[in-house]
N, C-alpha and C positions, 0 to 999 in steps of 0.2 A: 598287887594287881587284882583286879574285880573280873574274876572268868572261871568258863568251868566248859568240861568239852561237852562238843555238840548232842543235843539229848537228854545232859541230866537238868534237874530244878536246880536255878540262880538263885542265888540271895541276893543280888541286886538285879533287878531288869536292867539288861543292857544290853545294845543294839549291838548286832551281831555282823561281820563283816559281810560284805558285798558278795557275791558268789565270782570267784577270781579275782580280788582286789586283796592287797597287802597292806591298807590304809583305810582309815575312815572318814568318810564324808563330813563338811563342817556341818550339816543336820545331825548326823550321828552324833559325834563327837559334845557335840550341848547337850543331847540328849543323854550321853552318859554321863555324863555332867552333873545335871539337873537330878542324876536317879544317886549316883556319889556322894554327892550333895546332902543330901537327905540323911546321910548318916553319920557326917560330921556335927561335933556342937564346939564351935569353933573359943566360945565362953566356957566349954565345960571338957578338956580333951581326954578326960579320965573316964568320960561316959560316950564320950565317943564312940558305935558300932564299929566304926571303919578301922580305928584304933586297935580294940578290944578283940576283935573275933580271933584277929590272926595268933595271938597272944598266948602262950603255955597257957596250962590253966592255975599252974603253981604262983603265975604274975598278974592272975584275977583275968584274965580270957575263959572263953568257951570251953566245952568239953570237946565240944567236937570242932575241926576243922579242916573240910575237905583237902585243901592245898596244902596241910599238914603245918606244923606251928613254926611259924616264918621269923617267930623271937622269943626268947628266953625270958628276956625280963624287960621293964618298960625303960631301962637305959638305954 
């Protein structure tokens, strides 16, 4: 999941929910999309960001990542 709480800097711009709404509008929704998107390489998924970031750094991911390292190795 592509989020981060209210206030800090995204690494992905993405639209943010409605003010009392528990779902996103089908605008929204393409537009997080369209910004998701951009960091798939659907030919190349080893260089993939959307892949990568969440990734240990033991399994060729980031050093850092906010949401904390969401896998171990790329199996």
């Amino acid at each position: 999941m592509l989020h981060l709480p209210l206030g800090e800097q995204q690494f992905v711009p993405l639209e943010r929910l409605s003010a009392g709404s528990n779902t996103f509008t089908e605008e929204q929704t393409r537009k997080n999309y369209a910004s998701a998107s951009g960091l798939a390489v659907p030919s190349d998924p080893a260089s993939s960001k959307l892949l990568i970031h969440p990734l240990a750094p033991e399994a060729g991911g980031d050093l850092f990542h906010s949401g904390g390292r969401q896998f171990e190795t790329k199996e």
